[in-house]
N, C-alpha and C positions, 0 to 999 in steps of 0.2 A: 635128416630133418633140418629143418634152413631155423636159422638163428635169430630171424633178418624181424625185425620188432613191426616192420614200417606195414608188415600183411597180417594178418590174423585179428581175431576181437584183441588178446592182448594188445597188438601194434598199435589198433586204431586207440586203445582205454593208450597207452603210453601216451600217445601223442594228441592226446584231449585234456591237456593242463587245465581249461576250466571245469572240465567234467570230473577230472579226476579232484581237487575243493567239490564240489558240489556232492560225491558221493563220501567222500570224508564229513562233510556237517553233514549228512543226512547218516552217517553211521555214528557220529557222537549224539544228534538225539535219539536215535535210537536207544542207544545206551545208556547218555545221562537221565532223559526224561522218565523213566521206569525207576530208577534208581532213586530222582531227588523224590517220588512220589510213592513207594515201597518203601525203600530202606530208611527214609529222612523223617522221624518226627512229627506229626501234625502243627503242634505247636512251634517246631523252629521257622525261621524266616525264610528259609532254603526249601520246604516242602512243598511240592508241588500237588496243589489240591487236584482232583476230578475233574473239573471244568474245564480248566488247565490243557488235561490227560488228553479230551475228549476234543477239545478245539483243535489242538495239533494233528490228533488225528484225522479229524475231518478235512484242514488245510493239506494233511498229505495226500487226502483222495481226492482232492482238487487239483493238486503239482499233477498228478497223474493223468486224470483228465484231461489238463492242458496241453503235457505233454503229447498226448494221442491224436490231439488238433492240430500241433506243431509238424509232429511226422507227416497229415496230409495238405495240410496249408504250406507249411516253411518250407518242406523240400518238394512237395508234389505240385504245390499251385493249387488244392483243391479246396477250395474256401467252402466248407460243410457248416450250415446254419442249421445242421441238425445235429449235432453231435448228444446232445440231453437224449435223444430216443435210446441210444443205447446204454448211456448209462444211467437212464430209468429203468430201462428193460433188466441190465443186471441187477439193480437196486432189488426189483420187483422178484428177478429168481429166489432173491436172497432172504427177504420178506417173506416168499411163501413156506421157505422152509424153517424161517426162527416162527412162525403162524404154526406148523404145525407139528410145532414141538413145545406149544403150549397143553396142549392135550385137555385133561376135564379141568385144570387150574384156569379157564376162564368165566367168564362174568356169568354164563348159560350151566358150566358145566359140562358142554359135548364132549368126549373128547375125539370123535371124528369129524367134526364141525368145527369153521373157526366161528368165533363169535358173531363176525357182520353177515357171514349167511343164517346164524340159527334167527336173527334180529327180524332178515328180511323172507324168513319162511323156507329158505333153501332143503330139500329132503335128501338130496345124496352130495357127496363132494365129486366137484367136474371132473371130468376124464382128466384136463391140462393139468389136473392136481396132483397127480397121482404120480409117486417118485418124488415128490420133492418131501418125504418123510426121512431122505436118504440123504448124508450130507456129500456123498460123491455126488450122488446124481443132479441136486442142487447147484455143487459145485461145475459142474459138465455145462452144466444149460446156462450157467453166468458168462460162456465163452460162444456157447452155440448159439443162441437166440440173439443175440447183437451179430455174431458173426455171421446166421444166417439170414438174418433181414439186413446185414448191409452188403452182403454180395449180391440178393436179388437186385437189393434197389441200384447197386452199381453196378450191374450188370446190364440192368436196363438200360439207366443214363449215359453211361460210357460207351454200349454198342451203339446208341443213338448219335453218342459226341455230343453230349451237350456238356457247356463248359460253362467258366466265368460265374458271371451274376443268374443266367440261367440254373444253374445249378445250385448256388444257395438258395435262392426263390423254392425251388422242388427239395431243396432237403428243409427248410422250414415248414412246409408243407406237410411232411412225411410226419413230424415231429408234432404239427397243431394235429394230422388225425388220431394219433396214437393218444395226444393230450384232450380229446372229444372223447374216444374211446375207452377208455379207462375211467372218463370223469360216471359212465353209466353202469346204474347197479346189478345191468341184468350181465354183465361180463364177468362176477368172479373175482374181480381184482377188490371190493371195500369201495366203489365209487368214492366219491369226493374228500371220504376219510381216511382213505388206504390203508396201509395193514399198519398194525403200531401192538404195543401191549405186549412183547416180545419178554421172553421170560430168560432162556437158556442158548447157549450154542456151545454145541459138543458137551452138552452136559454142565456146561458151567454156568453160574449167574453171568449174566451179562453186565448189572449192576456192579459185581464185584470191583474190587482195585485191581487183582491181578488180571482179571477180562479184560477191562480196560488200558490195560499197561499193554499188553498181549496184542490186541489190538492196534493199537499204537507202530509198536513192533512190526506185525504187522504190516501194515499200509508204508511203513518206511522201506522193507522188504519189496515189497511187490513195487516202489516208484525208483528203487534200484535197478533190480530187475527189469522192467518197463524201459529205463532209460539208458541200460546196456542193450538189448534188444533193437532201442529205434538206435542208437549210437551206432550199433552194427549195421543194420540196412542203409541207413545213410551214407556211411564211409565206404561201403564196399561198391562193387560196379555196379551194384543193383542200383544204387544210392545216386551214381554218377547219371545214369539214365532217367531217372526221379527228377532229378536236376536239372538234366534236358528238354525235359515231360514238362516242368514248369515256365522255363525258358524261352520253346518254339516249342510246342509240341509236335507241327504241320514236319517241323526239319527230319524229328528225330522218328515219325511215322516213314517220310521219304527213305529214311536211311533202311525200311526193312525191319524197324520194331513194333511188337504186336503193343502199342500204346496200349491197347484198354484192357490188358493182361495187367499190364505192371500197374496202371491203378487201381484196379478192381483188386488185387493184391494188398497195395497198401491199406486201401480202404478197410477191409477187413480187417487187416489187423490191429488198425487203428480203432476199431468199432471194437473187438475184443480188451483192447489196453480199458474201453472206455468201460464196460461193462466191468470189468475187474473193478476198478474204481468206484463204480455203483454196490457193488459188494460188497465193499468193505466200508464204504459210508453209511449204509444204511445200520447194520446193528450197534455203531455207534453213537448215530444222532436219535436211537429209537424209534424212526418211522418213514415210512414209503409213500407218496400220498402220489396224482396226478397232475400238482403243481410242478414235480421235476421234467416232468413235460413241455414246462411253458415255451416257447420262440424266446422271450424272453431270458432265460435261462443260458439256452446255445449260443445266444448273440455273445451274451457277457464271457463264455468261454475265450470266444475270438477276440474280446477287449483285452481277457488276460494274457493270452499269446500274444498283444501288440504291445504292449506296455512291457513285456519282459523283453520282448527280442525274437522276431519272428526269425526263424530258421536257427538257432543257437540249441534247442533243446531244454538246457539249464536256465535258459531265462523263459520261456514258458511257464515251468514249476516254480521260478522267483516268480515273476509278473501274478500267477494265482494266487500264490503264500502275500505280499504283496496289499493286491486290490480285496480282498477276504479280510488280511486284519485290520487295514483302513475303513470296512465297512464295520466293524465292533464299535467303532467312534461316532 
């Protein structure tokens, strides 16, 4: 077995001094922020209230999302103005299933109905609904359905070769229909109100302090995670080719590489990172609506990735944390 640091995920984390800071504060808040907000006194100056708990969490499902953008922008070249589709899509797995595990404790009483179909006369719950009672299968489809609407869509446009501004143009596109689509109430989804009213996940209040600590946790976990993941495709030869792809893509097609393999690749898993991140924002801020749809939305992703450091990784997730707490001002 070779000893040699400079090959393997270990080699690459070795030789990522900023990444390795960047996953050190992202494991002291994990840590401290549970701690000054659990263990600390309400009344001392040190306690870290709720709102607190719950902003941080949401800034880390943002660092995520950026980061997701950064893997196909920074090193791919593939500037996606749709990246919200997918992490509305996860948002929306995630929402059907804190929806229906409110059971007869909603406003009607159903408890095979959620509230916004008993409102709008709905008689049975739709086929698409079925499984998401199950918190795997909920979890399954926060991966699949982002992953599987962006391999179609990338597989279209990339066997096509469409590049550049053409392809942000069609993935805004992609993002305004899903944001038309969802806004209507014959779909299922809560039209214009989306799902909200959220009681329990895995059984527990959501309200509580320790859900929300957990949470927290959480979302800090999975933009670790996420960010050893892109660390690794980037550094490795895959990574090198990604680089080339961005580069001249025309050179490194000559040389005999299947270009619309290696992005159609990235893409997805970038659409999966982003969906995760929809998952975990949504039982935090309490609700899913058709607004995370907006063009407006995916654009600001890509302000975030510029502002931190396009191609760096860890400044995506600053540039998010970032442009987020400036807008509380």
């Amino acid at each position: 077995m070779s000893s040699d640091r400079s090959t393997g995920l270990i080699g690459y984390l070795y030789a990522d001094r900023g990444g390795q800071i960047f996953l050190a504060v992202l494991a002291a808040v994990a840590i401290i922020a549970p701690l000054l907000h659990l263990a600390v006194p309400a009344a001392s100056p040190l306690h870290m209230p709720t709102w607190a708990v719950a902003l941080i969490g949401k800034y880390l499902c943002y660092a995520l999302l950026a980061l997701s953008v950064d893997l196909i922008w920074g090193f791919c070249g593939i500037l996606s103005l749709g990246q919200g589709a997918f992490f509305g899509l996860g948002g929306y797995a995630m929402g059907m299933y804190l929806m229906r595990q409110i059971g007869d404790r909603g406003v009607y009483g159903n408890a095979d109905l959620p509230d916004f179909m008993v409102f709008l006369n709905w008689k049975e719950l739709p086929w698409y609904w079925y499984g998401f009672d199950s918190f795997p299968f909920a979890a399954l489809m926060v991966f699949v359905v982002p992953g599987v609407l962006a391999f179609v869509f990338g597989w279209l446009t990339f066997r096509s070769r469409v590049t550049g501004v053409y392809f942000s143009i069609i993935s805004q596109a992609m993002v305004y229909a899903l944001l038309l689509a969802f806004f209507r109430n014959d779909m299922g989804f809560g039209g214009n109100n989306g799902l909200t009213d959220f009681k329990d996940l895995l059984g527990f209040d959501l309200r509580s302090d320790g859900m929300r600590s957990a949470l927290l946790v959480a979302s800090a976990i999975a933009l670790g995670i996420g960010y050893v993941i892109c660390r690794f495709i980037v550094s490795s030869k895959l990574g090198r080719v990604l680089v080339g792809i961005r580069d001249a893509e025309d050179r490194v097609r000559f040389l005999g590489y299947r270009v619309e393999q290696y992005k159609l690749f990235v893409f997805t898993v970038s659409a999966m990172l982003a969906g995760l991140a929809g998952a975990l924002y949504v039982p935090q801020v309490g609700i899913i609506n058709p607004g995370e749809f907006s063009p407006a939305n995916s654009i600001e992703i890509v302000i975030w990735v510029a502002i931190g450091g396009r191609g760096s990784l860890y400044g995506a997730a600053l540039g998010a944390v970032l442009v987020n707490y400036g807008k509380t001002y």
